[in-house]
N, C-alpha and C positions, 0 to 999 in steps of 0.2 A: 604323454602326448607324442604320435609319432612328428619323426623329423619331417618337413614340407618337402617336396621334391624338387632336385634340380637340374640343372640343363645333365640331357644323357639320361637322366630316368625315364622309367617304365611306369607310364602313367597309360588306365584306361580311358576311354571315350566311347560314350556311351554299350555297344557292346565289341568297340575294335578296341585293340592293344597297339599303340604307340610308343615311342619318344619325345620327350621335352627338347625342342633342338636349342637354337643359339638365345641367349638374354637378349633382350631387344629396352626394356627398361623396367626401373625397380621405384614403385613408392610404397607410399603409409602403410596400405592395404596388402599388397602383395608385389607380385612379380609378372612380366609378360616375357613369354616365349615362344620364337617361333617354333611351328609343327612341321617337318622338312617333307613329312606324308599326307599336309594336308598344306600346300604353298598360300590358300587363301584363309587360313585360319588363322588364329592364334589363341592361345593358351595363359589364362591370367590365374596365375596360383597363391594362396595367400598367405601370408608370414605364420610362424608358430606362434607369435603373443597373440596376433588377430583374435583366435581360437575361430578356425574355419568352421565348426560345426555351425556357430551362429549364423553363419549365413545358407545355409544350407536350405531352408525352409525360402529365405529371399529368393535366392536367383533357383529357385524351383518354381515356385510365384512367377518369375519372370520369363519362364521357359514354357508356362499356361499362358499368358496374357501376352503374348508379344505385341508389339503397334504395328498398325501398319504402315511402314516406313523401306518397301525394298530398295533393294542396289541400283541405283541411276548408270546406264550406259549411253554414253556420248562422247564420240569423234573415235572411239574404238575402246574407250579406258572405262573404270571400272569405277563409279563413287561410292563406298558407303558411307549413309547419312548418320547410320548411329551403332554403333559398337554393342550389340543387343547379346546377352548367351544365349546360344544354338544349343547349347548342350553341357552334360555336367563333366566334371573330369574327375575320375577316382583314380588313390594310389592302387598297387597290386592286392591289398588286403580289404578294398574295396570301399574305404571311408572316402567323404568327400575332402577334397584339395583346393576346389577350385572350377571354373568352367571353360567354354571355348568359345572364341565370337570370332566373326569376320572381322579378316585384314587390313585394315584403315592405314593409306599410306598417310602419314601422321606427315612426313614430309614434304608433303606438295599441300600443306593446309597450313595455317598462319593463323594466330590468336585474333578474334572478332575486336579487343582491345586497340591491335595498333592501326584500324583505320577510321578511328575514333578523331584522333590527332592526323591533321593535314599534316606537318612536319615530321612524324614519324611515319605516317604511312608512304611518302614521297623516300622518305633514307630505306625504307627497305621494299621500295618496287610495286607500292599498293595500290590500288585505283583511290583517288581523292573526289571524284565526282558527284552528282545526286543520285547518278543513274543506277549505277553498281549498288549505291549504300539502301536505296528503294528494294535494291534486288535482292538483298543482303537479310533484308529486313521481313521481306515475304515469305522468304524460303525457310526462315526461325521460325516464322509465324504459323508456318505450314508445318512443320515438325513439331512444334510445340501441341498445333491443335490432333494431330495423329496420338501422341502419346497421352496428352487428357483426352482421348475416345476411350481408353482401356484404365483409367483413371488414375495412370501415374503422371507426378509429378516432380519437377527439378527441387522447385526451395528454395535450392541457392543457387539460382541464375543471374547470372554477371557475366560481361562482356569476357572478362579471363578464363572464366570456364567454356567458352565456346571458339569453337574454330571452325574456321573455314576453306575449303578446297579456292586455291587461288586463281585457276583455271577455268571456272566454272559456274564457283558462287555460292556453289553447294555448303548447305550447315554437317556439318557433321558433328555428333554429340559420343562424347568420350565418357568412361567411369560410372555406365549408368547403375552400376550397383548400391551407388551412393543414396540414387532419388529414392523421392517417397513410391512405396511400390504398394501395388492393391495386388493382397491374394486370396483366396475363396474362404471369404469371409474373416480377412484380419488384414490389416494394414499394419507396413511396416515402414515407420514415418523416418523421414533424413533429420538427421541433429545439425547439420551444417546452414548454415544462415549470414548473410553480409550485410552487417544495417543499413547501409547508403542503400540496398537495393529490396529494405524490407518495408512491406506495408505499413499504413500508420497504426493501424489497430493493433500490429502486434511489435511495435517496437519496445513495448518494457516489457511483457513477458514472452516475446519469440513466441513462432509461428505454432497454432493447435493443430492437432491434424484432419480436425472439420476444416479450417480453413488455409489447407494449402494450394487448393486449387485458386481462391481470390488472394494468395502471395504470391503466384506463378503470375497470373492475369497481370501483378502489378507489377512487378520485377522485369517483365515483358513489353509493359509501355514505356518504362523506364528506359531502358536500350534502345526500342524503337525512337523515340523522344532523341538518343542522343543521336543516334545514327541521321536522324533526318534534322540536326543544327547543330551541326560542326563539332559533336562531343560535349555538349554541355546538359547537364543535369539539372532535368524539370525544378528542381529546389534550389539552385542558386540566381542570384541575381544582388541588385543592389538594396539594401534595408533601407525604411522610408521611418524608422524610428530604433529607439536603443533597446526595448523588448524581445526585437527578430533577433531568435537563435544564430549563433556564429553557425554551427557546426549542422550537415545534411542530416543527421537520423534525427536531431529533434525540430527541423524545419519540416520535416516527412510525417514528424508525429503532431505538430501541430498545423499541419495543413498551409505553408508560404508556399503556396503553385505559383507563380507571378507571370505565366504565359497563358491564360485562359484567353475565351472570349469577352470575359467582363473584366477588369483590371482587379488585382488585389490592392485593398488600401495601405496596405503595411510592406510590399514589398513590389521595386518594379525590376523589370524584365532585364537581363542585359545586354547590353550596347551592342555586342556584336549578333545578337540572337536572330534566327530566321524565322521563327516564328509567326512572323507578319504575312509570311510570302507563303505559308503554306493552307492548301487548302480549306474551305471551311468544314468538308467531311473529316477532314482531317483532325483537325483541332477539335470538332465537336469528341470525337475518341478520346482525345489527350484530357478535356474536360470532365468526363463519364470516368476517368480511370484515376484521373488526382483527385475531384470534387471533392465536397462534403458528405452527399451521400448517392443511393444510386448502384446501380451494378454494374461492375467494371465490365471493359469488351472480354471478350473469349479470344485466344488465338485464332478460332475460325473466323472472329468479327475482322479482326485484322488482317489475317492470308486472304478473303474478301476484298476488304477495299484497298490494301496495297498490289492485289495481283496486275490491276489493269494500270497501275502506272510504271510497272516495272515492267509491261509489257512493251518494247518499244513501237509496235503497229497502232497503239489506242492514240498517239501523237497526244497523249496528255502531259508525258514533257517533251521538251523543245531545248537544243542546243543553243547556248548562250552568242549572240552576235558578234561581241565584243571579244570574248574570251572562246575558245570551239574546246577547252578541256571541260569548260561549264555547263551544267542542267540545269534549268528550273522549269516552275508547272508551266503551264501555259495559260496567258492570260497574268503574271505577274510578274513583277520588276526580277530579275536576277540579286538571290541572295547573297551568291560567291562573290559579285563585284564590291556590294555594296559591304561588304565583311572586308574587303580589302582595298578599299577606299577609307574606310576610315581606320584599318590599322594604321596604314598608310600616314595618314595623317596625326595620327596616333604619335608616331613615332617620329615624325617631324619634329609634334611639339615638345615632345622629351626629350631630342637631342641636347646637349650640354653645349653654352653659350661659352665662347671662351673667356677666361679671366684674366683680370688687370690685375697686375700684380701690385699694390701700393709700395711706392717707393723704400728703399730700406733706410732706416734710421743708424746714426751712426751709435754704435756701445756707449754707453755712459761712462764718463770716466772720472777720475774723480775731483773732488770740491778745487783741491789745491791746482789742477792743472788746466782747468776750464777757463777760458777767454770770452773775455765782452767780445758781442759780436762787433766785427765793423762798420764803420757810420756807411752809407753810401755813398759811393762815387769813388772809395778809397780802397786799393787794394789789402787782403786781410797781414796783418804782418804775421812773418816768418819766423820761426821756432830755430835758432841754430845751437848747436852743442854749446855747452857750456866752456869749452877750454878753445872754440873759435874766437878770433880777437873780430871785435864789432867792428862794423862796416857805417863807413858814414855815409848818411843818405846823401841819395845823388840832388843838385837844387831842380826847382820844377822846370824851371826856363833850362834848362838840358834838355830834360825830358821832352817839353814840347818842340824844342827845333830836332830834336832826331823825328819825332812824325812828323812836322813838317817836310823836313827832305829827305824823308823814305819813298821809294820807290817813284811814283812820277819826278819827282822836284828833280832828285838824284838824276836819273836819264836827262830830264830838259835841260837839265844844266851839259852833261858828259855829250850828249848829242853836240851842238855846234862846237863846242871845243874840240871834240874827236875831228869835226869839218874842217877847222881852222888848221890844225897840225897837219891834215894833209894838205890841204890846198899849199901852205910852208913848203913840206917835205915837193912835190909838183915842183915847186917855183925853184928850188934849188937846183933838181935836177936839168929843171929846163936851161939855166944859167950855165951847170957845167957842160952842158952840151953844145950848146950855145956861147962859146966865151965871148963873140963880137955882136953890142947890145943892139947895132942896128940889123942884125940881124935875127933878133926877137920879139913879132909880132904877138906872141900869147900871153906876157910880161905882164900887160894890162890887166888881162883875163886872171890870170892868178893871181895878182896884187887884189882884185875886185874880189876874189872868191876869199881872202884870209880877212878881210875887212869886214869881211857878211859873217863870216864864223864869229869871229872875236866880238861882233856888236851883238850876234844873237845872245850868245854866254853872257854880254852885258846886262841883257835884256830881261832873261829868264833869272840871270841874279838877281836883280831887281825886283820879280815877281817873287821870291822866294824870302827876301826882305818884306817887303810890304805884308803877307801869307804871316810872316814870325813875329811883327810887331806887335801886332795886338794880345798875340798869345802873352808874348814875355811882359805887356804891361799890364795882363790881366793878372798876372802869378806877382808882382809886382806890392 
């Protein structure tokens, strides 16, 4: 087996002779490299275990049946919607390597996954609206039904396998060598499959290739479905008994829709779903594509009746009042509020109450050292070292005339006696000053003033008595 070619070789295209210019990325299947002689090209060559001849007969199939799916130009830039081979690429001894397809600025395009999630699509810069995600949902729709016109088909379509130009809205579809590909008169089927996004008919033995076009059909509502209610998955919801499967590929294999227009008995809808608010055209689709039986829509059913709401002129949606980042249709309540009105409260009732801590208990100690508790009214007794000489209790009648003449008593009493020693101290000075008595008319006035001191002190003694007796004959 020859060596696969790398950047710097001499690889042909169709009947020009070229270079492999710079790596641009490497996976499972092969390698992508830019063509420096052909700036809108690119060149995907595939690994030596691959064994490239396998596909040789593939993307030659695919070089007969292209879709119709040309390059979108708008505001001056270039979009391709799908990464399709234009042509084969042989090494110089003229085997096949690999092919060439248009230049897909992979960087200005964003996984269809992260505007699934309001919180991730807000951290890296996404539209979070109904508007965009309607818009989002058409343009898949419209790709999807171009490529079953020529009868190929994805398989494994899931939200990670698709990207989108962020600019514009455009789908662009990457790896088509993978899908199931129709060649003149042989089909060449995808082995790749993701249970959350596989039909119920073939979830225990994976997809046949008579029916890959009703896996595509259903894998396609499935997306659509999330993209128009907030990212949630026509199969989940709350269980209305203990038999509903936990897990989405056997709630898919056994049919728990819980968003129809008739309710399921066994499973209902969840709390936060839009569901409600979306049309009845609408829902009647989601119906036809989960049900029991019935045939599912076509991506042309869908690029149909999501074209005219994603059209902003049909004013079939209407900017939300309340909120101006918000869409809903027209003619019903706004979904986004009412989704964020009750996280809202949601998250209210979850908040964490704070806690009382219960008092802490003291260590248990042991038998020998534990104390009867004290009787009431009597302070607990004191623990003193052993080689302290004991303390004789004070009697009560102490105790009670110290609160007795704390504080007020103490002052009533120091108050007029403090009066009396000056009015004293007054009267003395007045006298040395005065040695001749008739000439001391204030004599009176200070004698009167040490007289009022000394009788108040009498007075408030007295009160301070009477206040102590009863104490001391109650301790008595």
């Amino acid at each position: 087996m020859s060596k696969s070619p790398a950047s710097g070789s001499s690889v042909r295209i169709g009947d020009r002779r070229t270079r492999l210019g710079a790596l641009i990325k490497s996976g499972g299947a092969g390698s992508v490299y830019l063509l420096p002689e052909f700036p809108e090209r690119v060149a995907k060559i595939y690994h030596e275990r691959v064994d490239p001849p396998s596909y040789t007969d593939r993307v030659e199939a695919m070089l007969e049946l292209r879709p119709q799916l040309p390059d979108q130009f708008e505001g001056g830039k270039r979009y391709v919607q799908i990464a399709w081979p234009d042509a084969a690429v042989r090494d110089e001894r003229g085997g096949f390597v690999g092919f060439s397809m248009p230049a897909l600025d992979v960087q200005s395009t964003s996984e269809l996954e992260q505007v699934l999630q309001e919180r991730q699509a807000r951290a890296a810069g996404l539209p979070v609206g109904l508007g965009p995600k309607i818009t989002l949902a058409a343009n898949l729709a419209a790709v999807l039904a171009a490529l079953h016109a020529q009868h190929h088909y994805v398989v494994d379509l899931k939200p990670v396998n698709l990207r989108f130009y962020r600019a514009s809205l455009y789908i662009a579809l990457l790896d088509c060598d993978g899908f199931s590909i129709q060649g003149r008169g042989r089909r060449y089927s995808a082995p790749q499959f993701t249970p959350d996004y596989l039909a119920p008919e073939f979830q225990q033995r994976g997809p046949d290739p008579l029916g890959e076009e009703a896996q595509d059909r259903f894998a396609l509502a499935v997306v659509i479905f999330q993209l128009l209610n907030f990212g949630l998955h026509p199969y989940t919801g709350k269980p209305g008994a203990d038999r509903v499967p936990t897990d989405i590929p056997s709630r898919i294999r056994e049919r728990y829709y819980a968003y129809g227009l008739r309710a399921h008995r066994l499973m209902a809808p969840s709390p936060v779903s839009a569901h409600a608010s979306v049309p009845r055209e609408l829902r009647e689709l989601f119906d036809r594509a989960f049900g029991d039986g019935g045939e599912r829509p076509s991506a042309a059913d869908w690029s149909a009746a999501l074209r005219d709401y994603a059209r902003p002129s049909s004013g079939r949606l209407v900017v939300c009042k309340r909120e101006r980042e918000h869409q809903h249709y027209a003619g019903q309540a706004c979904a986004s509020c009412a989704r964020q009105d009750l996280l809202a409260k949601t998250a209210r009732k979850a908040r964490p109450r704070p806690v009382v801590e219960p008092p802490r208990m003291p260590a248990a100690q042991p038998a020998a050292a534990r104390l009867r508790a004290p009787r009431l009214g009597r302070p607990p007794p004191r623990l003193t070292p052993a080689a302290a000489p004991a303390r004789l209790p004070r009697p009560a009648w102490w105790s009670n005339l110290r609160l007795a003449t704390k504080s007020r008593g103490m002052l009533a009493v120091a108050f007029p006696v403090l009066f009396a020693f000056i009015a004293q101290g007054l009267h003395r000075v007045y006298a040395a000053l005065q040695p001749d008595p008739a000439n001391r008319p204030l004599e009176a006035w200070l004698d009167a003033m040490l007289m009022t001191g000394l009788g108040a002190a009498f007075l408030v003694l007295c009160w301070v008595f009477a206040v102590t007796l009863p104490r001391l004959l109650k301790t008595r």
